[in-house]
N, C-alpha and C positions, 0 to 999 in steps of 0.2 A: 417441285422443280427437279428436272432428273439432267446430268451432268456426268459428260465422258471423259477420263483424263487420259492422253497418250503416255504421259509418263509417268513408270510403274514406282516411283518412290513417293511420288506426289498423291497418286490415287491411291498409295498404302496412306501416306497421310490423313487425308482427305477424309479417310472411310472411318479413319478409328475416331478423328474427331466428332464425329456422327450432329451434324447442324439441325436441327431443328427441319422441317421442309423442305430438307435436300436430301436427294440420292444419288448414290455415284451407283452407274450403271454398265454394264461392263462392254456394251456396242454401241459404236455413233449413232446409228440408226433410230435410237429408244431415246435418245438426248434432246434437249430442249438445248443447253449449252456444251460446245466443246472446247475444252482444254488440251491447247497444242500450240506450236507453232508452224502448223502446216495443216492448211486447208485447198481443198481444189473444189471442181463442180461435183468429181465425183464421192464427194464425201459427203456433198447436201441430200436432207431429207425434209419432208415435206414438216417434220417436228421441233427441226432447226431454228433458231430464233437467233442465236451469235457465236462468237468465237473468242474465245480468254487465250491471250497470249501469254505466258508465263516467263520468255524471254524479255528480248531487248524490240530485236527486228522484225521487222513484218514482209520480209522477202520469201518467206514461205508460203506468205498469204495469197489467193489470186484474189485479189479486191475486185477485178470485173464480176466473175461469178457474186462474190456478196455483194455488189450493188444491185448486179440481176433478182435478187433472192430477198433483198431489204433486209441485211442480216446485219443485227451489230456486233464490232469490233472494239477487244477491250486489251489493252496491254499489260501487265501488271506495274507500278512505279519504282519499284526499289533500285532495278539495274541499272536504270539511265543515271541516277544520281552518281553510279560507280563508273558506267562508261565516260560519262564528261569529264570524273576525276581523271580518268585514265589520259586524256583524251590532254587533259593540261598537263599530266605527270611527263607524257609524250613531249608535248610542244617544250617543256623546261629543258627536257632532259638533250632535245636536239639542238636548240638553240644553245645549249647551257655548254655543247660537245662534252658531256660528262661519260658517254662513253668509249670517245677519242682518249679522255683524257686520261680514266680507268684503263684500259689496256696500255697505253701505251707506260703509267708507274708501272705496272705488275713487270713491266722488264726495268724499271729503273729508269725510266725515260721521263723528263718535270717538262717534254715540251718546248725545251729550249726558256724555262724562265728564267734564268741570269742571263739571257744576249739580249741584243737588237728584236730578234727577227720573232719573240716570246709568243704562241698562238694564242689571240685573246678569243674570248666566246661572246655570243651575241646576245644582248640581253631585249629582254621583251617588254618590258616596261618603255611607254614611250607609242611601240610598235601599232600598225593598222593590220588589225584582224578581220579577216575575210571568213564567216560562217557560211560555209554550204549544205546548206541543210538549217534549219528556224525552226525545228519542232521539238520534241520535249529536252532534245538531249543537247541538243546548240541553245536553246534559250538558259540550260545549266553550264554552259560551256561559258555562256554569255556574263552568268551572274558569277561565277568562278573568278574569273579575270578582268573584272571590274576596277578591281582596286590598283591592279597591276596601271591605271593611267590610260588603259589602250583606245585607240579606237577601231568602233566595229562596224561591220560593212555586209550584207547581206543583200540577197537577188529580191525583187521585189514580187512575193506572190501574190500580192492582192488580200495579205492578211493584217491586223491589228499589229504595228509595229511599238517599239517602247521608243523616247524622243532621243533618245542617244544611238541610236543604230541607224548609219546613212545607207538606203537604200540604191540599189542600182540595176542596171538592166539585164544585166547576161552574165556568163561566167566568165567572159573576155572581159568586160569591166572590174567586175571580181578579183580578178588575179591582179588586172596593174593597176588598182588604187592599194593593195594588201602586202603589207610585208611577209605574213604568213596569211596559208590557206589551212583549215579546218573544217574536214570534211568527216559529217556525221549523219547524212541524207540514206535514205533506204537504196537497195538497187532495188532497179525498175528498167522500161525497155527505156525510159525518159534518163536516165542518170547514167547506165554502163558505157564506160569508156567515155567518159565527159573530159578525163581531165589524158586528153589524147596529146600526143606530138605537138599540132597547133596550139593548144592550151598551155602544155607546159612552154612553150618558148616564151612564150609573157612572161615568163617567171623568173627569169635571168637574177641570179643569186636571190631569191626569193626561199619563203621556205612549206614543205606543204604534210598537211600531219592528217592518218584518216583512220576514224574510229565507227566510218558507217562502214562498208564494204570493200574487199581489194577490188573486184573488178569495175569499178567505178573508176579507180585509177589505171590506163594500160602497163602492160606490167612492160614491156618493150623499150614504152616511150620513158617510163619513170625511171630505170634501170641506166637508161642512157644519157638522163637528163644530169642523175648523179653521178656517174661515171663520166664524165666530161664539164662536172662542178658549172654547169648551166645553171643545174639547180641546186642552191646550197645545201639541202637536205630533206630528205624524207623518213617521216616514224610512224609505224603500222602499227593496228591492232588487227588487221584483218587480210585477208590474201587469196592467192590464189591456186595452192596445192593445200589438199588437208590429209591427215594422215587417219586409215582406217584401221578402227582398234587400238595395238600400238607401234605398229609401223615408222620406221623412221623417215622421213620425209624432207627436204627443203622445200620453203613457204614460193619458191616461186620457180621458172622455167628458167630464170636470167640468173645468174650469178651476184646478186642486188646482197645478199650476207656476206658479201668479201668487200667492201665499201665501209671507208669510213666516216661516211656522211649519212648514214643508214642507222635509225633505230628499231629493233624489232621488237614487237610484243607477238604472246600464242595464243591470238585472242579470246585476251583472259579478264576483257576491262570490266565486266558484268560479275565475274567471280571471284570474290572476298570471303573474310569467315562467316562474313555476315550473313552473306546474301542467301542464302537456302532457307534460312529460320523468316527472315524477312520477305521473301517471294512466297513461303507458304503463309506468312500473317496478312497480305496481302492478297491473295487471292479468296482467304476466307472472308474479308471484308468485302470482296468484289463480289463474290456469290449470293453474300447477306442483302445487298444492296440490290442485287438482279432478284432478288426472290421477293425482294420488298416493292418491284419495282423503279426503282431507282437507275437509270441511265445517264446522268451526269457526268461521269467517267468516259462515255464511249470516245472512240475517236472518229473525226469524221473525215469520211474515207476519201473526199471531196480535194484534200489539201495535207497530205501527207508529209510534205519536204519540210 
């Protein structure tokens, strides 16, 4: 089985482990599987058989082209268990206003706890969670904050649900049965800009956390929904300026980091100490398994969110 890797730390990996029946090969072209995160038509070869994602996301991916091609698609596991962490680290830390509450000590500022008017924080236990997104990294999202009491709320794709998640019809349902939104769905031409102007006004002090994509959420409408405490808070891992190489950048067009109802993460929810030693033990297992023939792993391309 011969195997292309885009990325040169992984295919230095890869080679010195020398697997049994496998070869790493130095052009997509000679490849039976490619490792990447980024696939299009113009990368298919008639030798081509699938695609190993070594990330999180599969917006890289054109899944038209691999459905035309009958090509399978395989993620590796490790990240999603860090992005879901990330993903409730997020929802605590916005609800929790822990970092209201952090800048405003660093000047000596408790808040106003000895008066009346004391800012309390909102806590999530109790609270109806709204997943947008039911695929690997929302059903970790799901099993994560179990115990917190919540309940959970999810769009009805037409997939195996578990008996404790009320299904519903659209994201306009979504929003106003949910006291928070978590959004962890891929972009696609189906998801960008979902959670537009219309959308967020359902959310009127609501709260909305997104660890799939920034542009899923408009960066315009989110900006302003917090900026005039419509919406009680938004906490990213993901956005919509990025910086190339090491360029200093802000994550968005709107001034959305001078708000103190804004949590920022540099999406980093995939990247732990862990995670490189565990994405490479994992994709060695994935390869063993495609050489042995084994496709139990794939995802099916059919039902992504």
């Amino acid at each position: 089985m011969k195997v292309n890797v885009r990325h040169e730390k992984i295919q230095e990996f890869l080679m010195n482990e020398k697997l049994e029946g496998i070869e790493i090969v130095s052009h997509p072209k000679d490849c039976d599987y490619y490792i990447s995160g980024r696939y299009s038509d113009a990368t298919y070869t008639e030798n081509l058989k699938g695609v190993i994602i070594p990330y999180t996301g599969h917006n890289g991916i054109d899944i038209e082209s691999m459905k035309k091609h009958n090509l399978k698609l395989f993620v590796t596991p490790t990240r999603s268990k860090y992005v879901a962490e990330k993903a409730v680290t997020l929802t605590l830390a916005l609800m929790g206003k822990l970092m209201k509450y952090h800048t405003l000590l660093k000047e000596g500022n408790w808040a106003d706890r000895n008066s009346p008017s004391r800012t309390p924080w909102v806590s999530l236990q109790g609270s109806t969670v709204g997943l947008f997104g039911y695929g690997r990294i929302g059903k970790l999202i799901h099993k994560l904050l179990a115990n917190f009491g919540c309940e959970f709320v999810t769009i009805d794709r037409g997939k195996d649900y578990p008996s404790d998640i009320k299904l519903v019809k659209n994201v306009i349902n979504l929003v106003q049965v949910s006291d928070v939104i978590i959004i962890s769905a891929p972009l696609n031409h189906t998801t960008e800009n979902t959670f537009d102007e219309a959308v967020l006004r359902q959310m009127k002090l609501k709260f909305l956390v997104n660890v799939g994509r920034g542009k899923i959420v408009n960066q315009k409408a989110v900006y302003e929904a917090c900026k005039s405490r419509r919406l009680s808070g938004y906490a990213s891992d993901v956005w919509y300026n990025y910086p190339k190489d090491y360029e200093t950048i802000l994550p968005s067009d709107y001034p959305i980091h001078e708000l103190d109802n804004v949590v920022m993460s540099n999406h980093s929810g995939g990247f732990t100490t862990n995670t490189n030693s565990e994405v490479n033990e994992d994709l060695i297992k994935t390869l063993i398994k495609l050489r042995d023939n084994n496709f139990e792993d794939q995802i099916d391309l059919e039902n992504l969110l």
